[in-house]
N, C-alpha and C positions, 0 to 999 in steps of 0.2 A: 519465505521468499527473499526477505534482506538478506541472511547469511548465505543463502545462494549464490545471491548476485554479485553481493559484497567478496566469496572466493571465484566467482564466474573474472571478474573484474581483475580481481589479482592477478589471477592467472592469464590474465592477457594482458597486463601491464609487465609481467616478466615476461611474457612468451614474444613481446617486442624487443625486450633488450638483446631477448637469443641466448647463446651457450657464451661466446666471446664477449657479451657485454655484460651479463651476470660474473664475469671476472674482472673484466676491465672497471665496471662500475659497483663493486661489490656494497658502499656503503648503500648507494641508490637500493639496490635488490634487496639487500637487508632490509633496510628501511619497508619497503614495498611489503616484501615478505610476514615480518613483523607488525603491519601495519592495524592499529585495534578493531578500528569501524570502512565503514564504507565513508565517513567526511576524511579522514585520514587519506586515504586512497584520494579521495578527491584534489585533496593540497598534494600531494606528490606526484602530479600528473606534468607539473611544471619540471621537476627533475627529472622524469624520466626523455620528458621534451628535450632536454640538456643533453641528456646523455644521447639521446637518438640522432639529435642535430652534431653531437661530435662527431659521429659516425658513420652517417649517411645527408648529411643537409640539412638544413631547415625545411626544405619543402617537403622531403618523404618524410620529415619528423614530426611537422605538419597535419598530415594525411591523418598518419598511422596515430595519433594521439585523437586527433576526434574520434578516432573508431569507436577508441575507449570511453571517449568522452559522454558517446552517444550509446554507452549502456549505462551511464546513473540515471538516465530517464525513469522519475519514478522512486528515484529510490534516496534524493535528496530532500530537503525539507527547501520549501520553497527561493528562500535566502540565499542557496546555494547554487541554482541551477545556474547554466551558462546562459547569458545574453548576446544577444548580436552585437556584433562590434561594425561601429561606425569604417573602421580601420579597413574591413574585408568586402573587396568590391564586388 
């Protein structure tokens, strides 16, 4: 089920960059692509926010990155998961 999720994940952390942002951002993709574990994929969920917010805004970069965010359910070691932020009304 982890390697599952773990390429379930990948594949939607690139399928947000698109065709023009797997060029534009190739180290990002690379990186993504290549990535060992599913905590890897976790830590580069911030670059790919980067690369999204260059591209389309901070709000749709926003959106589209929780989506992903919200398939590690489960699949981090407790240390890892996301907390609420004081920050988001």
């Amino acid at each position: 089920m982890l390697d599952e999720g773990t390429e379930d994940i990948r594949e939607a952390m690139l399928a947000l960059l698109g065709e023009d942002g797997t060029r534009r951002f190739a180290n990002v993709t690379r990186r993504v692509r290549y990535a060992n574990d599913v905590q890897a994929l976790w830590y580069l969920r911030g670059d790919v926010m980067a690369a999204l917010a260059a591209t389309q805004g901070e709000a749709s970069a926003r959106g589209k990155v929780q989506q992903v965010t919200d398939m590690f359910q489960g699949l981090l070691p407790g240390s890892l998961n996301s907390r609420p932020s004081p920050l988001r009304g």
